[in-house]
C-alpha distance (Angstrom), angle and dihedral (degrees) to the residues before:
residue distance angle dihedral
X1 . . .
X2 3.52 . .
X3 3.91 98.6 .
X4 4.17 79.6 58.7
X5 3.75 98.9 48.4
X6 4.04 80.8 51.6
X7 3.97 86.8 51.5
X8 3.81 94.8 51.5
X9 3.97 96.8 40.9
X10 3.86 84.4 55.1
X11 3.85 96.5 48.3
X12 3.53 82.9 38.1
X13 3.83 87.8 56.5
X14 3.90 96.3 41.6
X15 3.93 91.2 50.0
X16 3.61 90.2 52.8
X17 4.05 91.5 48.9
X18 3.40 88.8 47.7
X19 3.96 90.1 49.0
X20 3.55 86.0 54.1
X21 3.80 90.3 48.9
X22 3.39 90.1 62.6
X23 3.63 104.2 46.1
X24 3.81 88.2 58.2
X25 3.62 113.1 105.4
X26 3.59 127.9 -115.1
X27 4.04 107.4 -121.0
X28 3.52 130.3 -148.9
X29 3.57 126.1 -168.2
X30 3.35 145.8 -168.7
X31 4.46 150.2 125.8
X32 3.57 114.2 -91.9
X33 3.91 122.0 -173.6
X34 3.49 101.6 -122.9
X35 3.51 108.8 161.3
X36 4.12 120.0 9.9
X37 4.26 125.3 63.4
X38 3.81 101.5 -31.9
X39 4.33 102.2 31.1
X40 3.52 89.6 116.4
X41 3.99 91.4 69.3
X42 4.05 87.5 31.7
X43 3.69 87.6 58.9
X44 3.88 96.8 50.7
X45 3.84 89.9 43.5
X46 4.19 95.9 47.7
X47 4.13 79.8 47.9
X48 4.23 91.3 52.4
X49 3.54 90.6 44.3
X50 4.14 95.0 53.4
X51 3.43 85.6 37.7
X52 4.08 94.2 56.7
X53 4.31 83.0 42.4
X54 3.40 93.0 58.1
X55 4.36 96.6 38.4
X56 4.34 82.5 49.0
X57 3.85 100.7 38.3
X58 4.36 90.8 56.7
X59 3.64 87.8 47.2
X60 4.07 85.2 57.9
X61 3.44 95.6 -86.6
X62 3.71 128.7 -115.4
X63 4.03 114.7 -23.6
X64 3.50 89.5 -16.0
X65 3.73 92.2 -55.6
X66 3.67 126.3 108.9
X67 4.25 113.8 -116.5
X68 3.81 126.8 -130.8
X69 3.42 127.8 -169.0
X70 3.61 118.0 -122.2
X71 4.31 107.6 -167.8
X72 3.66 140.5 155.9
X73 4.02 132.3 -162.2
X74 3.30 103.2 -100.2
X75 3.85 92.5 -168.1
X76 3.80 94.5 -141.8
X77 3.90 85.4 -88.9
X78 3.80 115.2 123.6
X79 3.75 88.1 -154.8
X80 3.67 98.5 73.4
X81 3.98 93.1 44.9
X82 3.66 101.5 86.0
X83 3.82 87.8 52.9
X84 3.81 98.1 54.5
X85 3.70 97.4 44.9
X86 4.04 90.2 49.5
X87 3.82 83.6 56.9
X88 3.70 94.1 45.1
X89 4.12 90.2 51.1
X90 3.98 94.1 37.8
X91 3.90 114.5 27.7
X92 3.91 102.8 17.9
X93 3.93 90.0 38.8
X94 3.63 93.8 -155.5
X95 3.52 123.3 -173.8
X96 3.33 105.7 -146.6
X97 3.60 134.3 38.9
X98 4.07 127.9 -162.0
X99 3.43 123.8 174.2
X100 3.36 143.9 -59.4
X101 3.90 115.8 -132.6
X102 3.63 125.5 -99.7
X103 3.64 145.5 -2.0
X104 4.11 102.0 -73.0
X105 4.11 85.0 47.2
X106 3.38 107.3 46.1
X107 4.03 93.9 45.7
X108 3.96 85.3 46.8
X109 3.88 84.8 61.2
X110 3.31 114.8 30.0
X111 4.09 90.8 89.4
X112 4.04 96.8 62.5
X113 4.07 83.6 36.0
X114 4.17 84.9 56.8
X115 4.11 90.0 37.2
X116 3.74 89.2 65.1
X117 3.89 104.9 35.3
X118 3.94 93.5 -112.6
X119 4.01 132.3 155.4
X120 3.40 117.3 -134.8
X121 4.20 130.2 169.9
X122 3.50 109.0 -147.4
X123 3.34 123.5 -140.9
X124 3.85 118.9 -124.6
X125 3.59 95.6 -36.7
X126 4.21 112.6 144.8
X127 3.52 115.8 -135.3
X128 3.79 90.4 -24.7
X129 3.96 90.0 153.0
X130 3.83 102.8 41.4
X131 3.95 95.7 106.1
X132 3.40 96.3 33.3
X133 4.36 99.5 47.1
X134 3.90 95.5 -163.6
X135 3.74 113.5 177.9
X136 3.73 99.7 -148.9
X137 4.18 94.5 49.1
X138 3.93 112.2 101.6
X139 3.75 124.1 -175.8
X140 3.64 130.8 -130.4
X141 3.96 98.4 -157.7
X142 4.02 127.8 85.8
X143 3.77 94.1 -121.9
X144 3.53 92.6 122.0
X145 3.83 132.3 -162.3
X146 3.92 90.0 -25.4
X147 3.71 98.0 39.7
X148 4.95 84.3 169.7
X149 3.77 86.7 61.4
X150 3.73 113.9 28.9
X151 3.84 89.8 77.5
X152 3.47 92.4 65.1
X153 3.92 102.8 25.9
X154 3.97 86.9 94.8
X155 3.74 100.7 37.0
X156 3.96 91.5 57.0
X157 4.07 87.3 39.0
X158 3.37 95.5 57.7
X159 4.05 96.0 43.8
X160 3.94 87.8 45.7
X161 3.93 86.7 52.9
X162 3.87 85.6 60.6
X163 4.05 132.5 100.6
X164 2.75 121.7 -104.1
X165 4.02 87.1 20.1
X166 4.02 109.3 -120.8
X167 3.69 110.4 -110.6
X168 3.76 113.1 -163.5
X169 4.20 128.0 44.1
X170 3.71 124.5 -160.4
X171 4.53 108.3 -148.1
X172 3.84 117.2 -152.1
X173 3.77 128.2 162.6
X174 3.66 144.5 141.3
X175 3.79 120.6 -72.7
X176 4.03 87.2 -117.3
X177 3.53 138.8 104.9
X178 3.46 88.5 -92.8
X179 3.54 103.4 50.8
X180 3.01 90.5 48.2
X181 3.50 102.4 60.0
X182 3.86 95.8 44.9
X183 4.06 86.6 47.5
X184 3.65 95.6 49.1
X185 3.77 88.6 49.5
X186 4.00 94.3 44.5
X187 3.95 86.5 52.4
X188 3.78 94.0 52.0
X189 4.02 94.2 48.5
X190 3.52 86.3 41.3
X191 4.21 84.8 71.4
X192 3.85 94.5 33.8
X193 4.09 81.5 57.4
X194 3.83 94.7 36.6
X195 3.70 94.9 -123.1
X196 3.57 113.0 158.6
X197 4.06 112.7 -127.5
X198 3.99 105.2 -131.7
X199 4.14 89.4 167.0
X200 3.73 136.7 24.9
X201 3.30 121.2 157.0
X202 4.14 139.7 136.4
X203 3.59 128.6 -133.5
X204 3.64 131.8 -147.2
X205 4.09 106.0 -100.2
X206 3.77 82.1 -127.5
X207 3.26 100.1 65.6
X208 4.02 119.9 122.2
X209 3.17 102.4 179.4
X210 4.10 128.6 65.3
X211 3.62 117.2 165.9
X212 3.41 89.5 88.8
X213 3.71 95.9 58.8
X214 3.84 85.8 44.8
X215 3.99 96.6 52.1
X216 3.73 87.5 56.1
X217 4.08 92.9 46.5
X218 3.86 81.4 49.1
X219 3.49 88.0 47.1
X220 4.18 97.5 69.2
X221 3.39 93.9 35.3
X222 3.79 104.4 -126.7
X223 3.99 116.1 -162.5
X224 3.99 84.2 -149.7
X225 3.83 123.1 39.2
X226 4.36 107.5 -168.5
X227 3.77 116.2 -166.2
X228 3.41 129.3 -165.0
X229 4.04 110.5 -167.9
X230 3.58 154.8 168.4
X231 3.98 117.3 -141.7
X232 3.60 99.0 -92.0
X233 3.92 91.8 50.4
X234 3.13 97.4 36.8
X235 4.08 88.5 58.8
X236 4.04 84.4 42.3
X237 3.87 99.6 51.5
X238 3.81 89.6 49.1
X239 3.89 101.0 48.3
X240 3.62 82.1 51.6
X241 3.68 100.0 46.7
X242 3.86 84.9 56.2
X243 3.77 95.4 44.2
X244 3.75 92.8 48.9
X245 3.92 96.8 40.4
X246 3.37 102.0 -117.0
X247 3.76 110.1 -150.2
X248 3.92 103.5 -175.8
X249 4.07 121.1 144.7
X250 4.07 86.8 -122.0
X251 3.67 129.3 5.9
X252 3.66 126.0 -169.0
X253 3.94 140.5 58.0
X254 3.48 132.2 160.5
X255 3.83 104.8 -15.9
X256 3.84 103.9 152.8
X257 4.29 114.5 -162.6
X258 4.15 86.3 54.8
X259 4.23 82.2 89.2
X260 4.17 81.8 54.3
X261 4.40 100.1 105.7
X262 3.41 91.1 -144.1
X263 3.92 96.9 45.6
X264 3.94 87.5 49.6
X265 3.59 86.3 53.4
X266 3.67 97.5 47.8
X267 3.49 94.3 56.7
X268 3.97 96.7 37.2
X269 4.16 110.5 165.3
X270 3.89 90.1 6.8
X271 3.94 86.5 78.6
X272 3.97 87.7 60.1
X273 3.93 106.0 126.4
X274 3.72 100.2 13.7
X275 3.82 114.7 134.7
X276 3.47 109.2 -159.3
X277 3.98 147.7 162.8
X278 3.66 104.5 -75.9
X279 4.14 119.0 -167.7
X280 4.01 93.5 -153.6
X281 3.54 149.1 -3.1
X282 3.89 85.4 -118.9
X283 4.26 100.1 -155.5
X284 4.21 78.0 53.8
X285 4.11 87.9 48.4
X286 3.85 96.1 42.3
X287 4.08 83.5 59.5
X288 4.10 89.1 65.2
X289 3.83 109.8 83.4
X290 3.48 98.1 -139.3
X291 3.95 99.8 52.9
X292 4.11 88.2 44.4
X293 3.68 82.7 45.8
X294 3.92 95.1 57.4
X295 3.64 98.0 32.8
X296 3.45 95.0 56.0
X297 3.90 97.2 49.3
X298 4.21 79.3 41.9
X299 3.78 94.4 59.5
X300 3.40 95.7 45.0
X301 3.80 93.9 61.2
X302 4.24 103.8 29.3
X303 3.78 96.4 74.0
X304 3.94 93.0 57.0
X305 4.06 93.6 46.7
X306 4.02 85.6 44.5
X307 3.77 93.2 -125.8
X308 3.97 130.9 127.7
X309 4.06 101.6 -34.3
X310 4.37 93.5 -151.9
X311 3.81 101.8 29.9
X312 4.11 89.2 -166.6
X313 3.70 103.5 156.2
X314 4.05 105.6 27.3
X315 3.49 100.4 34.6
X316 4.06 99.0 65.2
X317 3.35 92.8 39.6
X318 3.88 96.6 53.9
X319 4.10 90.1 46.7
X320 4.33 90.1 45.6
X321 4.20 85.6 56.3
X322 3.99 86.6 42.2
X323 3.94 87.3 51.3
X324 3.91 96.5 43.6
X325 4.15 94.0 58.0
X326 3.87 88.5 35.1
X327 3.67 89.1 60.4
X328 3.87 91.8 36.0
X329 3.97 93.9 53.4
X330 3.86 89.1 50.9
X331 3.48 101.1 36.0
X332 3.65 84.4 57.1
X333 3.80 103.5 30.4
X334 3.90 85.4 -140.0
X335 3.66 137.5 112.4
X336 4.43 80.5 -161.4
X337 3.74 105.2 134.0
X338 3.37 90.5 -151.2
X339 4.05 95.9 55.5
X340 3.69 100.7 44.7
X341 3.72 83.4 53.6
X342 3.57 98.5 46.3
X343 4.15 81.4 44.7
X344 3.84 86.0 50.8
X345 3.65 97.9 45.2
X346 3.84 97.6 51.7
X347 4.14 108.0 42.8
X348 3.65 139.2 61.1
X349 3.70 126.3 -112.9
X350 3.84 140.4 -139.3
X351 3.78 112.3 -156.9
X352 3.75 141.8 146.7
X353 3.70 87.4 -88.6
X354 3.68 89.7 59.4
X355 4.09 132.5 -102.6
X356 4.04 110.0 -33.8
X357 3.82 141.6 168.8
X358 3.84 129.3 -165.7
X359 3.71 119.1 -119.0
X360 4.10 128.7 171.6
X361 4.00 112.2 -9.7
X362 3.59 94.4 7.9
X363 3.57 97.4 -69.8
X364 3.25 133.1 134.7
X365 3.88 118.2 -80.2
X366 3.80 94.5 -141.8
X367 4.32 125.9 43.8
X368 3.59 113.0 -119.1
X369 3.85 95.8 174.7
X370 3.90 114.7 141.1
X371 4.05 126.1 -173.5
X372 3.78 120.1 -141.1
X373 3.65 131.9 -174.1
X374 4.23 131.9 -148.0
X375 3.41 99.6 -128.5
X376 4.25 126.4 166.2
X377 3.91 99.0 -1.0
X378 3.50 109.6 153.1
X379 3.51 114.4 173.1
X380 4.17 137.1 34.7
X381 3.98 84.7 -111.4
X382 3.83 127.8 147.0
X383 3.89 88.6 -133.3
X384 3.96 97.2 48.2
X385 4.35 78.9 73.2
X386 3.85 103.4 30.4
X387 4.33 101.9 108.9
X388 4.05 80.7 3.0
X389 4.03 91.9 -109.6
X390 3.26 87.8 171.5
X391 3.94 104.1 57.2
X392 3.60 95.3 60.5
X393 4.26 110.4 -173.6
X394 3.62 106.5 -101.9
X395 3.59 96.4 179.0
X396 3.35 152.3 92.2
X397 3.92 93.8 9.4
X398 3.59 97.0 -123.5
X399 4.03 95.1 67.1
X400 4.35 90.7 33.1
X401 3.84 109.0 143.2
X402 4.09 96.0 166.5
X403 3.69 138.0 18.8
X404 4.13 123.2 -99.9
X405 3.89 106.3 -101.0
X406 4.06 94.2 -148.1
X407 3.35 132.0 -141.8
X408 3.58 103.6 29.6
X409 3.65 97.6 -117.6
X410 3.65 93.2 61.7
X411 3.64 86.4 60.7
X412 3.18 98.3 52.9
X413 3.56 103.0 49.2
C-alpha cells in the first residue's frame, strides 16, 4: 500500500510539473527600432507582431502554450544589437527568435544568433547573410537568389529600355551595411548594362545635410542618379534634389522610408518622378486573404497608437515570417532550433506576401522585386497614398500597372 501511495504522489507530482509546463508561455524575442531613423517601420512591425500574439494565443496559442513577446528598442543603432539578443538567448531564455528589422540590424546580430545555434527570419534585411552563409537564417524580403543585384536589376532595365539609351549613372548610398549592399550591386549592373559610373561615393549615415552631396552629383551630370537610403536620407537627398533642381534622366533606387505614409505625405508632389523599390502592387496584395486579413485588423488599430495609418509594405511581410515559424513549430511539434529550420529550409510557403521557398542564405529562391514610380501627386493628402494610385508598378512587365513617365523632369512637371 504504501509503495502505491508513493507511485501516485509521484505521478501526482509529474502531472502537476507537466501542468505547469504547459502553462508556461512560449517567448519570442527580438530588437525592434522603436525610436531613432527607421521607428516608423519598427512601430508597424512591433504592432503586427502583438497583433499575430494575440490572433495565435485565442486559438490556444503555440503547442498548447500561450506566447509572449519578449522585445527591446533597438534604437536603429547596430551597436546595441549584439547586446540585446545575448540577453534574449541568456537571461530572457526565449524560445523563439524572429527577426530584427533591417539590413544594419540583422547583420549586427546574426553572429550571437550563429554562436548559439538559433533560427531567426529577418525582416527586410538585403543580403544581410551573404558573408556570414548561416543555414538556419531565412529572409523576409523578395530579393531573391541575388539579393546585391536585384535592387537595381529593374532600375537599370528600365533606363536601358529607353531612347536614346542613358549613358552615364551617378552611385550614392549610406556608409552602412545596407548601402552597401544595394551600392555594390548597382555598381556591378551598372557594367552588365554598360553604364558608365560618373559618381560613387558613400556618406556618413549621420549626415544632415545633402545638398552638398547633390551639387557634386549635379556637378558630372549623370543621366541616372541611384540611391541607396535609410529614412532620414532618403527624406534629405530628395528635399535637396528639389532645392537644387535636379535634372537627371531617372532618379531614384532603393531609398527605403519613401513606403513610410507619413513620409510620403511629407514630401507630397516632391516625390513626382522617383522610381523606386516598391514591395507590392497593393490592389494585387489586397486580393490575397491573408494580407487583407492583417491590414484590415492593422488599420483598425494604427490611427489610435499614432503610427503608420496603411501599413502596405511592412505589415504583410512581418505577419508572412509570423506564419512561416507558426507553421514550422507545429508542423514539427518542437521548439528545436535545429528542426524548425530544417522544416523551414525544405517546404514551400503560402503567405500574404505570396507563395515562397528559401534557397542559398536563407533567401528566397525566386525574385519578387517590383519598381514603382510617384507620378501626378499633387497635394500632402492622406488619400493621394491610400491604395498608392499614384506609384503605379513600372516594372517587370508582367506585374505593370502604369507607364514610365521618362526623364524625370517630365514627371515632375
Amino acid at each position: 500500500m504504501r509503495r502505491l501511495r508513493s507511485l501516485f504522489l509521484v505521478l501526482a507530482v509529474t502531472l502537476l510539473a507537466l501542468s505547469a509546463r504547459a502553462a508556461e508561455p512560449i517567448k519570442v524575442g527580438f530588437s525592434m527600432a522603436l525610436t531613432g531613423g527607421t521607428a516608423a517601420i519598427g512601430k508597424q512591425i512591433l504592432l503586427t507582431l502583438q497583433l499575430w500574439r494575440d490572433d495565435i494565443n485565442a486559438k490556444g496559442g503555440l503547442l498548447g502554450r500561450p506566447v509572449e513577446l519578449v522585445y527591446y528598442d533597438d534604437q536603429t543603432d547596430p551597436a546595441v544589437v549584439p547586446g540585446i539578443y545575448a540577453k534574449l538567448i541568456n537571461v530572457d531564455k526565449v524560445d523563439l527568435l524572429i527577426g530584427p528589422y533591417a539590413t544594419n540590424m540583422v547583420t549586427a546580430a546574426l553572429p550571437i544568433i550563429m554562436q548559439y545555434h538559433k533560427t531567426t527570419i529577418g525582416l527586410l534585411a538585403n543580403s544581410a547573410n551573404s558573408h556570414f552563409h548561416y543555414p538556419n537564417y531565412f529572409s523576409m524580403i523578395p530579393s531573391g537568389p541575388e539579393p546585391k543585384l536585384s535592387f537595381s536589376t529593374g532600375y537599370y532595365t528600365l533606363a536601358a529600355e529607353q531612347t536614346p539609351k542613358p549613358k552615364t549613372v551617378a552611385i550614392v548610398g549610406a556608409d552602412a551595411e545596407y548601402g552597401r549592399n544595394a551600392t555594390d550591386g548597382a555598381r556591378e549592373n551598372a557594367a552588365k548594362f554598360g553604364f558608365q559610373i560618373v559618381y560613387d561615393r558613400s556618406y556618413p549615415p549621420s549626415t544632415a545635410d545633402y545638398t552638398p552631396i547633390v551639387r557634386a552629383i549635379q556637378a558630372t551630370h549623370p543621366d541616372l542618379i541611384y540611391v541607396a537610403s535609410y529614412p532620414p536620407d532618403s527624406v534629405g537627398m530628395i528635399r535637396a534634389a528639389n532645392e537644387v533642381g535636379l535634372d537627371a534622366k531617372m532618379f531614384g533606387g532603393a531609398m527605403v522610408g519613401l513606403q513610410i505614409t507619413a513620409t510620403a505625405m511629407q514630401l507630397g508632389p516632391l516625390l513626382n518622378g522617383i522610381i523606386n523599390n516598391a514591395a507590392f502592387n497593393v490592389a494585387e496584395m489586397m486580393k490575397n486573404p491573408q494580407a487583407a486579413a492583417i491590414l484590415t485588423e492593422y488599420q483598425k488599430r494604427a490611427p489610435a497608437l499614432g503610427i503608420d495609418p496603411l501599413g502596405y509594405t511592412f505589415v504583410p511581410y512581418t505577419i508572412s515570417a509570423c506564419a512561416i515559424l507558426t507553421e514550422a513549430v507545429n508542423a514539427t511539434q518542437s521548439l528545436d532550433q535545429q528542426k524548425i529550420a530544417d522544416y523551414i529550409r525544405t517546404h514551400e510557403f503560402k503567405t500574404a506576401s505570396g507563395d515562397l521557398k528559401f534557397g542559398p542564405d536563407g533567401e528566397w529562391s525566386k525574385t519578387a522585386v517590383l519598381f514603382g514610380q510617384f507620378q501626378h501627386i499633387t497635394s500632402n493628402s492622406l488619400d493621394e497614398f491610400r491604395g498608392w494610385p499614384h506609384q503605379p508598378i513600372v516594372w517587370p512587365s508582367e506585374y505593370k500597372t502604369g507607364d514610365l513617365i521618362y526623364p524625370y523632369s517630365a514627371a515632375r512637371k
